[in-house]
C-alpha positions as CSV (number, residue, x, y, z in Angstrom):
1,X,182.8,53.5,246.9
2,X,181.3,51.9,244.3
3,X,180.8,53.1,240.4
4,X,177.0,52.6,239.0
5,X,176.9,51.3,235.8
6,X,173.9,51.6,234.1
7,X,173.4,49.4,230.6
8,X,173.3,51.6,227.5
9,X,169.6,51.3,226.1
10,X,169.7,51.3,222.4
11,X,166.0,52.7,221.2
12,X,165.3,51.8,217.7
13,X,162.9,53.9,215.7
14,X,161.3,52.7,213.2
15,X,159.7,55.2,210.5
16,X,156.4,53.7,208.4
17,X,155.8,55.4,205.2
18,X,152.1,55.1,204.1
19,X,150.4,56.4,200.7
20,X,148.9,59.6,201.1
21,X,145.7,60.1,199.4
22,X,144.0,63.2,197.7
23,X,140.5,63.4,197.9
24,X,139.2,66.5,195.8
25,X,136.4,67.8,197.0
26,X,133.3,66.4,195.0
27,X,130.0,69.1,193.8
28,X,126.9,67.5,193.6
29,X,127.2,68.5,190.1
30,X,130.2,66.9,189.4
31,X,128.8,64.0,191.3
32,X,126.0,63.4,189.2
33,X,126.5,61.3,185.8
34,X,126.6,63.4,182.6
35,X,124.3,61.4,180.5
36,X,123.9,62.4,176.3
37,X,120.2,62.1,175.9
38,X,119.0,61.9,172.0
39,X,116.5,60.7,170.3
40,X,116.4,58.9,166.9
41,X,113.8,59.3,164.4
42,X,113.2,58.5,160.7
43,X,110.6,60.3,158.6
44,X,109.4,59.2,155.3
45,X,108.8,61.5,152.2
46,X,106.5,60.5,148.9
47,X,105.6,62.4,146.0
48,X,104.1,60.8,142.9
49,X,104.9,62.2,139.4
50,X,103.2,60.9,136.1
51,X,105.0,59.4,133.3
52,X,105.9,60.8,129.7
53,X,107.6,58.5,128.4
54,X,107.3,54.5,126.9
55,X,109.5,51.9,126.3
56,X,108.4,49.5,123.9
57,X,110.1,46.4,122.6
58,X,108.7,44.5,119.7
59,X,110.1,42.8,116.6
60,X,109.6,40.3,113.9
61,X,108.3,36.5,114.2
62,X,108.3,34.1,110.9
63,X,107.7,30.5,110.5
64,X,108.9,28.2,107.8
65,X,110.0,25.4,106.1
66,X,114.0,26.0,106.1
67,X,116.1,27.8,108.1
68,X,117.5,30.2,105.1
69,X,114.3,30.5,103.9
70,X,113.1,31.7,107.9
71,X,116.4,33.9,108.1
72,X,115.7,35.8,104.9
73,X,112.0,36.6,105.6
74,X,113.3,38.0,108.9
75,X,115.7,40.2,107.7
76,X,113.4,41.9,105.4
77,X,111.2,42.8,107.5
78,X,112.7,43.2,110.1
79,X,114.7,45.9,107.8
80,X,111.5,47.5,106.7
81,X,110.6,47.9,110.7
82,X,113.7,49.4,111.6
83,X,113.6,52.0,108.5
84,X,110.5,52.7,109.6
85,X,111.4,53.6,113.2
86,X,114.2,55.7,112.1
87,X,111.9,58.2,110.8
88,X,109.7,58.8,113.6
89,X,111.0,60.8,116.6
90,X,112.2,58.1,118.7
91,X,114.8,57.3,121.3
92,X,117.4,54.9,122.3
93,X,116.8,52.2,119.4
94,X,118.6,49.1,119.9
95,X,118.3,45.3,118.7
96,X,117.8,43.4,121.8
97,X,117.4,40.0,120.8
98,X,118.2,37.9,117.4
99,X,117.0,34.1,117.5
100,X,116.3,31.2,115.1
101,X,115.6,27.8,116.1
102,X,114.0,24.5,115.1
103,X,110.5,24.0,115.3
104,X,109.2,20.4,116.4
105,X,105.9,18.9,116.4
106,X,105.2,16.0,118.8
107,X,103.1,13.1,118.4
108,X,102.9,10.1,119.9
109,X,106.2,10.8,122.0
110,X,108.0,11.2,118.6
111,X,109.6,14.4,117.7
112,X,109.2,16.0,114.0
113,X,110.7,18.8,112.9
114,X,108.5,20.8,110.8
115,X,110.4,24.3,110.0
116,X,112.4,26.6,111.8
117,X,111.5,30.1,113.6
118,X,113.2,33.4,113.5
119,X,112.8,36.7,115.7
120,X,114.4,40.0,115.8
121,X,113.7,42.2,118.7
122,X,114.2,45.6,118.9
123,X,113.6,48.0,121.3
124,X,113.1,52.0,121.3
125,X,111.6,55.2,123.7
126,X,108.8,57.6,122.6
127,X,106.9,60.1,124.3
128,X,103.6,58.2,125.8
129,X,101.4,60.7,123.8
130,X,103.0,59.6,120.4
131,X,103.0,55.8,121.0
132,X,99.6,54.5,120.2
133,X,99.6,55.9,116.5
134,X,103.0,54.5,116.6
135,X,102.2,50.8,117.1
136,X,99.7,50.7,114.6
137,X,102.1,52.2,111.9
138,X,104.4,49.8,113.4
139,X,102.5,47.0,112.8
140,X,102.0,48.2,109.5
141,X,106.0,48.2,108.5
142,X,106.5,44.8,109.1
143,X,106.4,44.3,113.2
144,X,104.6,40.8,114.2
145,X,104.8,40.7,118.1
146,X,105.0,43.4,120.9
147,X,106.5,42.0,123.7
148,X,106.3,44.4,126.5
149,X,105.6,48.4,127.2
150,X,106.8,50.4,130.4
151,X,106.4,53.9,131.5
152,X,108.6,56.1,133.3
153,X,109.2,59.8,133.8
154,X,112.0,62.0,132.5
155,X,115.0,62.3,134.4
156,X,114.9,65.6,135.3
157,X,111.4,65.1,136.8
158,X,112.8,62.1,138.7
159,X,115.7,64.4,139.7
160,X,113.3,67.2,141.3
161,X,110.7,64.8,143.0
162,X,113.7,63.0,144.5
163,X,115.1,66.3,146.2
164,X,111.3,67.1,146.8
165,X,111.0,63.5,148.8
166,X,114.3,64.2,150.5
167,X,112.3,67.6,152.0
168,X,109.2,65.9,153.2
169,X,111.1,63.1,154.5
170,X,113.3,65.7,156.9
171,X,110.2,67.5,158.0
172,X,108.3,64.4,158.8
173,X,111.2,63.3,160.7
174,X,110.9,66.6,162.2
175,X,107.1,66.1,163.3
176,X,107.6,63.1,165.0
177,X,110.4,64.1,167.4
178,X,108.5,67.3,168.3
179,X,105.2,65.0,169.1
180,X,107.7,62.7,171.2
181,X,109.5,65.0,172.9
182,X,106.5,67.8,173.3
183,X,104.0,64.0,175.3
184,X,107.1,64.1,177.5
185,X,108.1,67.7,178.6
186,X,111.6,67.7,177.0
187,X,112.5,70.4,174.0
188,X,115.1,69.4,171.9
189,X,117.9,71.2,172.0
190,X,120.0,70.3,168.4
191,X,120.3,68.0,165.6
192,X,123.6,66.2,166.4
193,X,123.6,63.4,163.3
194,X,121.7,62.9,160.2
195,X,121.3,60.4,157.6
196,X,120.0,59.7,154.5
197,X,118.5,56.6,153.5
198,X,117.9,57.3,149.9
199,X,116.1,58.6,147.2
200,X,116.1,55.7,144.8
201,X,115.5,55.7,141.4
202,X,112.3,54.3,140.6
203,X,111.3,51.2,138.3
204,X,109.5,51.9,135.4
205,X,105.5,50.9,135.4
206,X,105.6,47.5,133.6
207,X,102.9,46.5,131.5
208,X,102.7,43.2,129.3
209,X,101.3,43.8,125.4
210,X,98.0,42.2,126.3
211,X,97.5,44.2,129.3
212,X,99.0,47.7,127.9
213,X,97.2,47.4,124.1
214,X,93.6,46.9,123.2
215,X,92.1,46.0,120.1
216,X,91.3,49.3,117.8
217,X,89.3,49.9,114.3
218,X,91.1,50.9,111.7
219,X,90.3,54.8,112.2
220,X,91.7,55.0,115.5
221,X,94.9,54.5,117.2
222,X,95.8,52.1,120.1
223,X,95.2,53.4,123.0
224,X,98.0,53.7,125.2
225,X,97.6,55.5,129.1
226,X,100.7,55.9,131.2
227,X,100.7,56.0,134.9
228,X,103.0,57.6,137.9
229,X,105.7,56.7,139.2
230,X,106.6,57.0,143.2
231,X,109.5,58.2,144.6
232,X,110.4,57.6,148.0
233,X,113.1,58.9,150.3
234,X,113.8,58.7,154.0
235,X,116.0,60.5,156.6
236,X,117.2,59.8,159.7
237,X,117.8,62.5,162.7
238,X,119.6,61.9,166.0
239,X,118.4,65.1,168.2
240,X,120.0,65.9,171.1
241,X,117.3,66.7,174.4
């Protein structure tokens, strides 16, 4: 009788690991893209104030022959001037130039020197009501040129109308993102960023001696009118919507 031998069958099994993958589940909310919506505006605030006060600078011009001669004649009365100023109610006098130099004449493409001319400039503040009578008198104690005249207001008026153009400058900005954001159905919601562009100091109102002064009789004073000064701020808001 015969044995069956059947061949041993070796069966391999092979195991396959493969990534497994989460997928939360998704809400359409989530789904949708979370946007920050804001709107930048920049409002502009101006207020006008009138000016008190003048700053004058004039001084003393000579001509002549020799340069002591030129230097002496300045000093005096240049000293005389300055004395003068002292005793009127005046601020923030200063000497703001000292000059002497050689005066030619041409002629026929030759140079001659004839004499020598000497300045001394000095500058000072007054109250614009007070500086008409001021120059004359001026004139008077030994002053031969006015150079220039400016206005400006006081600092604590600057002060105020700067904080005053900082307000009108926010609500403006205000005003124009309601009118925006009213045309287009959206409300704002909250100011997220804000920024101010200044509230700069304003330049004094220049105005040269020929254009500031006018010629006056003898009874009455130069007249001297001031101006205003503008002050302008702006501010920036970023509202959220």
């Amino acid at each position: 009788m015969k044995k069956l031998v059947f061949p041993l069958l070796s069966i391999l099994l092979t195991f396959v690991t493969y990534p497994v993958i989460n997928i939360p589940s998704i809400t359409p909310a989530m789904a949708q893209e979370q946007v920050l919506r804001t709107l930048t505006v920049t409002g502009k605030g101006t207020v006008r104030i009138p000016t008190t006060l003048t700053d004058v600078s004039l001084g003393v011009e000579i001509q002549g022959k020799t340069a002591g001669e030129v230097q002496q004649n300045v000093a005096q009365r240049t000293s005389s001037l300055v004395d003068f100023l002292r005793s009127r109610p005046i601020e923030r006098l200063q000497t703001t130039g000292v000059r002497l130099q050689p005066n030619y004449q041409y002629d026929n493409n030759q140079r001659r020197l004839v004499g020598y001319i000497g300045t001394n400039i000095v500058s000072f503040r007054v109250k614009t009501e007070e500086v008409g009578s001021l120059l004359d008198d001026a004139v008077k104690a030994g002053a031969t040129r006015i150079d220039r005249v400016s206005f400006s207001a006081t600092e604590t008026a600057i002060s105020e109308a700067q904080k005053e153009a900082l307000k009108l400058a926010t609500v403006d900005a205000q005003a124009q993102a309601e009118a925006v954001l009213s045309t287009l159905n959206f409300q704002s919601q909250e100011i997220i960023g804000i920024s101010i562009n200044g509230a700069n100091e304003p330049q004094p109102l220049v105005r040269q001696a020929a254009e500031s002064l006018s010629t006056a009789s003898a009874a009455d004073s130069t007249p001297v009118i001031g101006g205003e000064q503008t002050i302008e701020a702006m501010v920036t808001l970023q509202i959220r919507y």
